[in-house]
C-alpha positions as CSV (number, residue, x, y, z in Angstrom):
1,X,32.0,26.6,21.2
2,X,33.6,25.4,18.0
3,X,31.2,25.9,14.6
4,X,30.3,23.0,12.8
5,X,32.5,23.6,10.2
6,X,35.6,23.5,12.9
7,X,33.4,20.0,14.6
8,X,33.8,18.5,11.0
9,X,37.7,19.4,10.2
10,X,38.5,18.3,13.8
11,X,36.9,14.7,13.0
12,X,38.4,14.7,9.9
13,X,41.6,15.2,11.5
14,X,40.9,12.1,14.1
15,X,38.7,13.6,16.5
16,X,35.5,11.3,15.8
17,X,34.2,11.4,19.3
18,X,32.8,14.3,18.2
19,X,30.1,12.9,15.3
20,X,27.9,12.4,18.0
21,X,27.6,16.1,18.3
22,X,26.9,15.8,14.6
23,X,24.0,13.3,15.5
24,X,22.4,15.2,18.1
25,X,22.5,18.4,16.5
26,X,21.2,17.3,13.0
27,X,19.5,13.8,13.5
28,X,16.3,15.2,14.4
29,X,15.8,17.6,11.6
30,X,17.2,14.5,9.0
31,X,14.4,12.0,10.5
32,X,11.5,14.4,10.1
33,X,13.2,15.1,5.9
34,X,13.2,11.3,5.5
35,X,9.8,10.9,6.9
36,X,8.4,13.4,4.8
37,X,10.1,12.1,1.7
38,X,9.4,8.0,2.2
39,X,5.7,8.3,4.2
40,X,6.9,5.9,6.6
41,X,8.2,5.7,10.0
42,X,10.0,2.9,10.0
43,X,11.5,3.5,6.5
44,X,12.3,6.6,8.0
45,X,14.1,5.3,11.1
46,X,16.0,3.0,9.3
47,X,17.0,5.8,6.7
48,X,18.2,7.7,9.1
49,X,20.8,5.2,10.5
50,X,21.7,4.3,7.1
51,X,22.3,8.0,6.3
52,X,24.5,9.1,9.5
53,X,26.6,6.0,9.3
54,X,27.4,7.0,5.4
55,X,28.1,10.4,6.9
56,X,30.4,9.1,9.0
57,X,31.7,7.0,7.1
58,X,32.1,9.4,3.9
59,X,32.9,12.4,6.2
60,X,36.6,12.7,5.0
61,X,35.2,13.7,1.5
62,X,33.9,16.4,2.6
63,X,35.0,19.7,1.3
64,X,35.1,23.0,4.0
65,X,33.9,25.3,1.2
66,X,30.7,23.4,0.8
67,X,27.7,24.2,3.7
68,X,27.6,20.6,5.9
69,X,23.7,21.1,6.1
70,X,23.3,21.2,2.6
71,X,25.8,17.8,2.1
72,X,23.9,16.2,4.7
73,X,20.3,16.7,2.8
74,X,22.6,15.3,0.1
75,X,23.2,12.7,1.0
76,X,20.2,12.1,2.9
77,X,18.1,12.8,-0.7
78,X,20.0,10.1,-2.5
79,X,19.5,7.5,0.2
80,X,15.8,8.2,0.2
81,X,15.4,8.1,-3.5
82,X,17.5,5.2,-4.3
83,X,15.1,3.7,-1.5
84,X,12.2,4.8,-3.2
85,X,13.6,3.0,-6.0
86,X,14.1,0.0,-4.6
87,X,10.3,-0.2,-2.9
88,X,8.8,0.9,-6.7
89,X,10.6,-2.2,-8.4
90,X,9.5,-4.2,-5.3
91,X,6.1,-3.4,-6.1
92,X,6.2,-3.9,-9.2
93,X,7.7,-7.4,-8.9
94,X,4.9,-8.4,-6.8
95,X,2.3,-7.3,-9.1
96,X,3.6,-9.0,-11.4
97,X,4.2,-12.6,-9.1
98,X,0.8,-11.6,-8.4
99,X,1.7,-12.4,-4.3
100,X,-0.8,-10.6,-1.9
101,X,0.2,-8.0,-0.3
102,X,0.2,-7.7,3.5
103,X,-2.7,-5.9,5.4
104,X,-1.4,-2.2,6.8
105,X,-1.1,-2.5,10.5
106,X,-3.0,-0.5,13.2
107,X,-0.1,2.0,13.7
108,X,0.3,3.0,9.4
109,X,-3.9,3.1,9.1
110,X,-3.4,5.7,12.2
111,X,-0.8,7.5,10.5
112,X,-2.2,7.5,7.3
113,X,-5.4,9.3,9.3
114,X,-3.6,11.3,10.3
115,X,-1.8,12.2,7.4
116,X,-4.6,12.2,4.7
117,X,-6.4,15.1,2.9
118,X,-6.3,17.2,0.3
119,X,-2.8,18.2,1.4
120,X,-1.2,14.8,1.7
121,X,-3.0,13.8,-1.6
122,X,-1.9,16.1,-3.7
123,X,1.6,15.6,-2.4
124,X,1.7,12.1,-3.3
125,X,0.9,13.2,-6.8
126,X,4.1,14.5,-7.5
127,X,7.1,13.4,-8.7
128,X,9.8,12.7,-6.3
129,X,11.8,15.9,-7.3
130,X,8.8,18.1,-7.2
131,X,7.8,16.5,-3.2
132,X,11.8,17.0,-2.5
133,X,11.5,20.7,-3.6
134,X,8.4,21.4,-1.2
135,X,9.3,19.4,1.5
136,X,12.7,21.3,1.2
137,X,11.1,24.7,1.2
138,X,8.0,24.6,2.9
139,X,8.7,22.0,5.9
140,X,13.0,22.4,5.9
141,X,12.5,26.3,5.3
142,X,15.2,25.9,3.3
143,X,16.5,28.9,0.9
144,X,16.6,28.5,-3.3
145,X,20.4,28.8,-2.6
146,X,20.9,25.8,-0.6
147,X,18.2,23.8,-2.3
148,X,20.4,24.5,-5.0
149,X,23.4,23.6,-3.9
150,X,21.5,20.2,-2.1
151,X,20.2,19.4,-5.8
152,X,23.0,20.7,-7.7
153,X,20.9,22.2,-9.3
154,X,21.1,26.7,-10.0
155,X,19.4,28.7,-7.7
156,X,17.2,30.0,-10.6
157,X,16.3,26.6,-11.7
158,X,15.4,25.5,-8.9
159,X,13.0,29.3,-8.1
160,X,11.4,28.0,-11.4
161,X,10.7,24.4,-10.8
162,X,8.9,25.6,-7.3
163,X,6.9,28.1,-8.9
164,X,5.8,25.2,-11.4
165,X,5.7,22.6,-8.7
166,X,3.5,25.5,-6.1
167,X,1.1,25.6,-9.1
168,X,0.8,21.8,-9.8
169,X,0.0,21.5,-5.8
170,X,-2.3,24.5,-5.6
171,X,-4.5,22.9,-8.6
172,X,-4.5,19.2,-7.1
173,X,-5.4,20.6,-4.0
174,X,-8.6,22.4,-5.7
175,X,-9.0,19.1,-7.7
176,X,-9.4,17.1,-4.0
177,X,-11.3,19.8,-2.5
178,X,-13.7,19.9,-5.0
179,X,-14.0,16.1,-5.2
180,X,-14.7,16.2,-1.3
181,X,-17.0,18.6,-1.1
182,X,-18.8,17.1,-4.0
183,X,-18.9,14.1,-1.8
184,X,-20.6,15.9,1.0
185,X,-23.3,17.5,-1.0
């Protein structure tokens, strides 16, 4: 059974049959990171493709003394925040053309049911960098090293940014707790 580090130097040497290893063992794991970071399944789905075929297709730039994992979160970051982008200038166009936007369908007012509370709330708040860090840690269970390395960002830094980011969460979630159960009373 050959390491993923030998799977990746034997495509790189003309083996590509094997990136569908590559797909089944991490394309999973890179759906459920994209979903987390866009909100969306669909985005999420199509993120995904986009992602694996860039792998692919950028796979000879990779560099053995680098983790794969961590190149693969990369590049799978980048994709979802240039996305992210992309949809924020879209929105922002359309407010300004003043063009209606469409109803939600049945299937995103489910999820977002689903996906509501305090919780999701105060994860919305945050900046992009600050979701990445606790989606990263919390849901990837992902170490400060490689969240490091994934950001390029020092392992310190990034200890110090989740300690901030933690706090920031931990008050919103108060905040929308609060707010709730003033609500109910």
């Amino acid at each position: 059974m050959d390491s993923i580090e030998e799977k990746i130097k034997r495509i790189q040497a003309g083996e590509v049959y094997l990136f569908s290893e590559i797909i089944r063992l991490y394309q999973q794991r890179i759906y459920l990171y994209c979903f987390r970071l866009l909100n969306n399944k669909e985005e999420a789905e199509d993120a995904l493709q986009d992602i694996l075929v860039k792998a692919y297709q950028n796979i000879g730039n990779f560099q053995p003394q680098a983790n794969f994992t961590s190149w693969l979160y990369r590049v799978a970051y980048h994709h979802c925040l240039n996305q992210l982008r992309r949809q924020k200038f879209q929105n922002q166009l359309q407010r300004l053309l003043r063009q209606d936007v469409m109803a939600k369908s049945a299937e995103q007012m489910v999820e977002n049911r689903l996906f509501s509370g305090p919780v999701a709330s105060a994860l919305e708040k945050l900046s992009m960098e600050e979701r990445n860090l606790v989606i990263l840690r919390i849901f990837e269970d992902k170490s400060f090293a490689e969240i490091g390395e994934i950001l390029g960002k020092s392992t310190v830094t990034v200890r110090k940014r989740y300690e901030r980011t933690k706090r920031k969460l931990k008050e919103a979630i108060e905040r929308r707790e609060k707010q709730l159960w003033a609500r109910i009373n």
